[in-house]
C-alpha positions in Angstrom: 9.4 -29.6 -48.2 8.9 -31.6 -51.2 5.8 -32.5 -52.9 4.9 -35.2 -55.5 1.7 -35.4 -58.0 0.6 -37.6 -61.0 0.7 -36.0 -64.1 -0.6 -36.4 -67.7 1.7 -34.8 -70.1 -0.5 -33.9 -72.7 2.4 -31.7 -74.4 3.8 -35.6 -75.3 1.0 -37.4 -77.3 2.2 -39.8 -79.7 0.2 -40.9 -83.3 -2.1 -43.2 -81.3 -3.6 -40.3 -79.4 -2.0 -41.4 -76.3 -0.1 -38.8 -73.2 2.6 -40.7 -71.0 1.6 -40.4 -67.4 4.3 -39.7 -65.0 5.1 -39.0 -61.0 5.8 -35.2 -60.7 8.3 -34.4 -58.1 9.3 -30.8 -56.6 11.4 -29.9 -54.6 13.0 -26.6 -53.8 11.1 -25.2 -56.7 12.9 -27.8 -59.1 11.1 -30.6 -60.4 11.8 -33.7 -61.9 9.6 -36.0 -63.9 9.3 -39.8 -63.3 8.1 -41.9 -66.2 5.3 -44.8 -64.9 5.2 -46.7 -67.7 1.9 -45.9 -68.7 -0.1 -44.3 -71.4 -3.5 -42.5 -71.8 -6.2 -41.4 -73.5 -6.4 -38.0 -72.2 -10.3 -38.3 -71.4 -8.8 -41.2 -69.4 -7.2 -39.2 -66.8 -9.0 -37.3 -63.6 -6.4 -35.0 -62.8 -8.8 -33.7 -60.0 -8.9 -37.1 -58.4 -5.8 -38.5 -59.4 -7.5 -41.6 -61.2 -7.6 -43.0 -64.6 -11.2 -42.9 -65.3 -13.8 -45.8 -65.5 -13.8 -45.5 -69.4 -10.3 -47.3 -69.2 -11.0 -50.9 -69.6 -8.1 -51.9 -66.4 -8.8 -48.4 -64.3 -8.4 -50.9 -60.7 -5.4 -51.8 -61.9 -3.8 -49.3 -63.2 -5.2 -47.3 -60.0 -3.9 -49.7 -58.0 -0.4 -49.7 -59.4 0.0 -45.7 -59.2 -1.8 -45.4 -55.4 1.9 -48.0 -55.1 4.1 -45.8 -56.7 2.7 -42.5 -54.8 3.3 -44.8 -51.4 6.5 -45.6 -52.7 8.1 -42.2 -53.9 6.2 -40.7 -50.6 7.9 -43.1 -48.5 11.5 -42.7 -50.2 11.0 -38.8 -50.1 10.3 -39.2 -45.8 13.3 -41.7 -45.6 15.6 -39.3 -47.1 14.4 -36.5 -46.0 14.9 -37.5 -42.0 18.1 -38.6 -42.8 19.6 -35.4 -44.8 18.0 -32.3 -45.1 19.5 -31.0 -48.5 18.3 -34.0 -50.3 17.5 -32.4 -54.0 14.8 -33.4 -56.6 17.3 -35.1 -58.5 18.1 -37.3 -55.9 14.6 -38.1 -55.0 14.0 -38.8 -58.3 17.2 -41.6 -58.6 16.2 -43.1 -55.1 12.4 -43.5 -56.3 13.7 -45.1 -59.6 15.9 -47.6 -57.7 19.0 -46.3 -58.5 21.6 -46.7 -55.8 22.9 -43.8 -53.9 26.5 -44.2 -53.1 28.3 -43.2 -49.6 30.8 -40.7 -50.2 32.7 -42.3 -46.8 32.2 -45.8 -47.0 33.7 -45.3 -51.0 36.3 -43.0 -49.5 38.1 -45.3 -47.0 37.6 -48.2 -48.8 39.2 -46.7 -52.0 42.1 -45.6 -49.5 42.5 -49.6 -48.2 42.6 -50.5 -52.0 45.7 -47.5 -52.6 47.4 -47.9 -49.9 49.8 -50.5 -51.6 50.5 -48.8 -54.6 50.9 -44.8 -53.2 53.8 -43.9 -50.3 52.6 -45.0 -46.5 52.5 -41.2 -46.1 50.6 -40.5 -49.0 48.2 -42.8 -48.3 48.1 -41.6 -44.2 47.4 -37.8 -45.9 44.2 -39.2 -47.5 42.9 -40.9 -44.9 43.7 -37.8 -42.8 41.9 -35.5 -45.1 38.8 -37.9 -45.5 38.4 -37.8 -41.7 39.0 -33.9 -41.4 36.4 -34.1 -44.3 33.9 -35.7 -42.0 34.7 -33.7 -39.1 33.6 -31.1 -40.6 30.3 -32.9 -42.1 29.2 -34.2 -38.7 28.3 -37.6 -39.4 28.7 -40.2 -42.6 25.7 -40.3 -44.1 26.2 -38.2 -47.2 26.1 -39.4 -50.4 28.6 -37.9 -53.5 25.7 -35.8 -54.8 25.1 -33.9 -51.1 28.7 -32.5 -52.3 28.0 -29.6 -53.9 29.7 -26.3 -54.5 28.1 -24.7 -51.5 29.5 -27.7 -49.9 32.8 -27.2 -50.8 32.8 -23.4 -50.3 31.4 -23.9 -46.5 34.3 -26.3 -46.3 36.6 -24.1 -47.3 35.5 -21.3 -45.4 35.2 -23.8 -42.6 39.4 -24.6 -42.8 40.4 -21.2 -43.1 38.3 -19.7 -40.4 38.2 -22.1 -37.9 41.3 -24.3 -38.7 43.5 -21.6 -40.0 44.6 -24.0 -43.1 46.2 -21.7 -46.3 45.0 -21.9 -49.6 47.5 -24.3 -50.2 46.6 -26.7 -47.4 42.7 -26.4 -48.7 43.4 -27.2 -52.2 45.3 -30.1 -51.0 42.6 -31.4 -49.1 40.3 -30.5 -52.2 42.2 -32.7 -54.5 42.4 -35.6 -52.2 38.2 -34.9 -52.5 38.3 -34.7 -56.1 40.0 -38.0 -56.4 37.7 -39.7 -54.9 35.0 -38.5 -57.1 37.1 -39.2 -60.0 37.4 -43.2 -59.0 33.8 -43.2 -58.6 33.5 -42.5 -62.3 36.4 -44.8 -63.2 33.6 -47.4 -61.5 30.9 -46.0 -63.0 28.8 -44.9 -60.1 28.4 -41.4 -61.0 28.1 -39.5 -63.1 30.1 -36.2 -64.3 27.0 -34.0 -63.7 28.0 -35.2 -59.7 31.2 -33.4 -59.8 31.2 -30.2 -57.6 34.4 -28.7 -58.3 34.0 -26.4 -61.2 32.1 -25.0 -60.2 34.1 -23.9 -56.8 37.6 -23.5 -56.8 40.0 -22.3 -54.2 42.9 -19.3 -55.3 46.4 -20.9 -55.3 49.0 -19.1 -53.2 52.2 -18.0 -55.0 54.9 -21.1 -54.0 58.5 -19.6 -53.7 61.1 -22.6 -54.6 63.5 -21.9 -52.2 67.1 -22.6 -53.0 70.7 -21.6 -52.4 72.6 -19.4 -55.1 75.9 -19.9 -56.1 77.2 -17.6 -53.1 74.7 -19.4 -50.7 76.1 -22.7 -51.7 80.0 -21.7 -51.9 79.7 -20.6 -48.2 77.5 -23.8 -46.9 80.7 -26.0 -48.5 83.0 -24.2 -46.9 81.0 -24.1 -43.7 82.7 -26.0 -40.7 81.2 -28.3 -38.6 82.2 -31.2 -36.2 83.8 -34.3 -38.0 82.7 -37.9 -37.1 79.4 -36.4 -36.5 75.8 -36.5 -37.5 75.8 -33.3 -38.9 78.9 -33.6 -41.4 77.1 -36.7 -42.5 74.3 -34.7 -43.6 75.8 -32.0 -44.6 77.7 -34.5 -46.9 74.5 -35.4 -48.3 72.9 -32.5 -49.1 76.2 -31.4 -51.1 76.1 -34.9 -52.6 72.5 -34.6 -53.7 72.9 -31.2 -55.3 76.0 -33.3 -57.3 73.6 -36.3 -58.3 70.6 -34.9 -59.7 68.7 -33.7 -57.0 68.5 -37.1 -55.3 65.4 -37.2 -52.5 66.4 -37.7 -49.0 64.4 -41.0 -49.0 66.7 -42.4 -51.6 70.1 -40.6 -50.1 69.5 -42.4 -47.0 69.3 -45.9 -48.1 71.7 -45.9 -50.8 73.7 -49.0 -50.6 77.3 -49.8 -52.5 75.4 -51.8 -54.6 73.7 -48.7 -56.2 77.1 -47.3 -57.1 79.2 -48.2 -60.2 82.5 -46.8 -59.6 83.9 -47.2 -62.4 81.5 -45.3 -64.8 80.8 -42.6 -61.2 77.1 -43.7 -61.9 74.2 -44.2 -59.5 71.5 -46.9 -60.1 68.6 -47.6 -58.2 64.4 -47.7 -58.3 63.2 -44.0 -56.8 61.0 -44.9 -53.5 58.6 -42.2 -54.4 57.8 -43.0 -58.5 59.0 -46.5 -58.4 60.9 -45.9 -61.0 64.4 -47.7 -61.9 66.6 -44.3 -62.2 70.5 -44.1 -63.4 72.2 -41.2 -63.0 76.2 -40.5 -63.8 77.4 -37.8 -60.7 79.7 -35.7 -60.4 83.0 -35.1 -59.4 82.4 -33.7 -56.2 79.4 -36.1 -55.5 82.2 -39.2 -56.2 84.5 -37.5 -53.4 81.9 -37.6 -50.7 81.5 -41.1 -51.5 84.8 -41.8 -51.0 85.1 -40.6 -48.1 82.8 -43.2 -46.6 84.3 -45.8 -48.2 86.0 -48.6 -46.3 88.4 -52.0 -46.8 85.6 -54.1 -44.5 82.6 -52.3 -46.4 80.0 -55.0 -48.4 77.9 -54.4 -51.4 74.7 -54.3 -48.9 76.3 -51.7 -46.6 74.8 -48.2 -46.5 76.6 -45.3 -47.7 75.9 -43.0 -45.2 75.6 -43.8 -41.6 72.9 -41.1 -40.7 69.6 -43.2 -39.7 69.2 -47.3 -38.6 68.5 -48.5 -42.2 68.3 -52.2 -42.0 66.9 -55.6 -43.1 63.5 -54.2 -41.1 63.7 -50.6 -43.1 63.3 -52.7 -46.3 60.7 -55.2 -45.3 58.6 -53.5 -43.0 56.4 -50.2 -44.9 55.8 -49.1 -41.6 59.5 -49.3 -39.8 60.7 -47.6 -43.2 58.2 -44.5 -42.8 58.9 -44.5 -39.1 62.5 -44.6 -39.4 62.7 -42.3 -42.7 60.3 -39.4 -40.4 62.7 -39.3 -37.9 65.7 -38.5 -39.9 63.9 -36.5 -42.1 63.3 -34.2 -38.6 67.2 -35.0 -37.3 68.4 -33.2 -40.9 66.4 -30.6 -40.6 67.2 -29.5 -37.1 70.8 -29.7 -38.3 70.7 -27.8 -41.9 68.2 -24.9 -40.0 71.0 -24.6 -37.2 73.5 -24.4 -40.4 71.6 -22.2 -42.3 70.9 -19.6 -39.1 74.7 -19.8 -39.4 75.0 -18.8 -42.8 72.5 -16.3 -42.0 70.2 -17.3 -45.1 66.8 -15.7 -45.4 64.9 -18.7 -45.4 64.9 -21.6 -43.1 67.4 -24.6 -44.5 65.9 -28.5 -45.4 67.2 -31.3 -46.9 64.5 -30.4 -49.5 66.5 -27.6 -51.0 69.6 -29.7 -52.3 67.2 -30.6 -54.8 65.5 -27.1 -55.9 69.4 -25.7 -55.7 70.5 -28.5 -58.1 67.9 -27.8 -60.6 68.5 -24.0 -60.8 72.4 -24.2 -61.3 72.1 -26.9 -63.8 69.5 -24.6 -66.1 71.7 -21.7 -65.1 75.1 -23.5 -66.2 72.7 -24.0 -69.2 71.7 -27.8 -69.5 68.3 -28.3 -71.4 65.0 -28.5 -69.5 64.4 -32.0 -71.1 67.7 -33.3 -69.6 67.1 -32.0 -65.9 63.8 -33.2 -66.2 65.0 -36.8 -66.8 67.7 -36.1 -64.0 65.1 -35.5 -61.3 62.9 -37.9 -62.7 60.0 -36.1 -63.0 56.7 -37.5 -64.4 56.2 -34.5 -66.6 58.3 -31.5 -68.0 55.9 -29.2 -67.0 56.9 -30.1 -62.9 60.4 -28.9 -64.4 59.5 -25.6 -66.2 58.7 -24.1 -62.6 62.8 -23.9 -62.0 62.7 -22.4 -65.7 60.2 -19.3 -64.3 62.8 -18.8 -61.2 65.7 -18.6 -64.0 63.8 -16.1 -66.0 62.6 -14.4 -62.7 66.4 -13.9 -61.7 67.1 -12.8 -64.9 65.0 -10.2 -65.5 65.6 -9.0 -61.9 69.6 -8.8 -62.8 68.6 -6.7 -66.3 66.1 -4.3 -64.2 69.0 -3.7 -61.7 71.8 -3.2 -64.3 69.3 -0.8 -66.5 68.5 1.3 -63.3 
């Protein structure tokens, strides 16, 4: 329950002799003050009655004008109060002053519409996923940002982990996609920081292990036979060439074109499908081979490289083809490198993934500077980079312990 009153704050008289009167409201034992506009004598004021007295020279009026604002506040307070239960005094106080109260899921999806042309299709498909797995768990979509609180978010997060069996990792994921939407509403202005739940909660990260192949791991995958003039040497071929060419995503293995390639100079030029970025890269020797061997007297600059998915005129035009198409491989690969890697008997199950965690930690460990593999795998930030730097120091220290003992 809430309850509102009209006070005289005596504790505020100014040189005139005169105490501001404002709308007290309380609610779960906090309370918030409301400033009507008005100021007093304090022999002016019936606190019993809730009147400014007859001495007061416009007492119907200004009577008038608070009996209003108590209807109004009262009538605010019901209104919210039917249609959320945790509504707080704070909140009472911003609707009563005519601030607006903004949707957390009408902002949500519409700030998903307005990203969805300038994030990946499956980036912007994981927000929107989130957001609705957000307001499953809600119930409904009225809540506004600041019915998000901690205890919000730490009954959400309970909520994933005992009833949906999501990790730590999966929860923080969904938390940041939450978080961003409460950072864009501040971009815009429409609220503030004291809004923002999560301080004050925060989910434990789980340990990630970048999984990668060693030098032996990757010797014996070369040299690992499978059937020629088949899907699986093609990838295979790809994953090799990837770990040769910087660590190139399988997006952008799939779809490079002869155009991309300078022969000549054995570099690789094209814009990265996940940064947008124009990225050029001089490969290696064994990378160069495995393009050679797809080379033909017929081929056109326009041709793809490697003939492992239906990349066409569609795949470029159409977002939607282009995810569709690029999911399906990305499964195909998989099946393939797990069967390869089962072969190999490797601890860990194989993905295309891994060419590019294996060609970051042989390049530190063959000594090239953090800086230059950085730029190579075309990361945003050094610090993405320094992670492969921990695994080298990790190994290291594991191979001193061992010799020591």
């Amino acid at each position: 329950m809430s309850s509102i009153k009209v006070v005289l704050r005596n504790n505020k008289i100014d040189k005139a002799g005169l105490a501001p009167l404002y709308l007290r409201v309380i609610k779960n034992r906090k309370t918030k003050f409301i400033s009507l506009s008005v100021k007093l004598q304090p022999n002016e004021w019936d606190e019993d009655k809730q009147k400014v007295k007859k001495n007061h020279k416009s007492s119907t009026r200004l009577n008038a004008y608070i009996s209003k604002k108590i209807a109004d506040a009262e009538g605010e307070i019901a209104d919210l109060e039917r249609r959320n239960q945790s509504t707080s005094a704070r909140r009472i106080k911003e609707a009563i002053k005519g601030k607006p109260l903004i949707n957390f899921f009408e902002f949500a999806y519409d700030r998903c519409e307005k990203l969805k042309d300038t994030v990946t299709l499956s980036t912007y498909r994981s927000y929107k996923n989130n957001i609705e797995k957000f307001e499953r768990f809600i119930g409904h979509r009225e809540i506004m940002f600041d019915d998000i609180t901690a205890t919000t978010l730490k009954d959400y997060a309970s909520h994933c982990s005992s009833k949906l069996g999501n990790n730590n990792t999966t929860i923080n994921y969904a938390f940041r996609i939450l978080n961003l939407m409460f950072r864009e509403a501040k971009k815009e202005d429409l609220i503030s920081n004291e809004l923002v739940p999560f301080t004050k909660f925060k989910v434990k990260k789980n340990k990630t292990t970048k999984r990668y192949l060693n030098e032996e791991q990757f010797e014996a995958f070369m040299n690992l036979e499978v059937p020629q003039e088949h899907k699986a040497q093609v990838i295979k071929d790809m994953f090799i060439f990837s770990v040769f060419s910087g660590g190139l995503r399988f997006g952008d293995v799939i779809e490079l074109q002869w155009k991309h390639y300078d022969s000549k100079n054995h570099r690789i030029t094209k814009t990265i499908r996940k940064t947008k970025r124009q990225h050029s890269i001089r490969i290696g020797q064994k990378a160069v081979d495995i393009l050679e061997k797809y080379r033909n007297k017929d081929q056109k600059q326009n041709d793809i490289i490697f003939p492992f998915a239906k990349v066409d005129e569609l795949y470029f035009k159409d977002r939607e083809h282009r995810s569709l198409i690029t999911n399906r491989a990305i499964s195909l690969s998989n099946m393939y490198l797990s069967r390869m890697g089962e072969e190999l008997e490797l601890p860990f199950n194989l993905s295309f993934h891994i060419s590019r965690h294996t060609f970051a930690t042989r390049a530190l460990n063959n000594g090239m500077r953090i800086e230059h593999v950085s730029k190579l795998m075309d990361h945003s930030d050094i610090g993405i980079t320094q992670v492969y730097a921990k695994i080298i120091s990790s190994e290291l220290d594991n191979a001193v312990d061992k010799y020591i003992n």
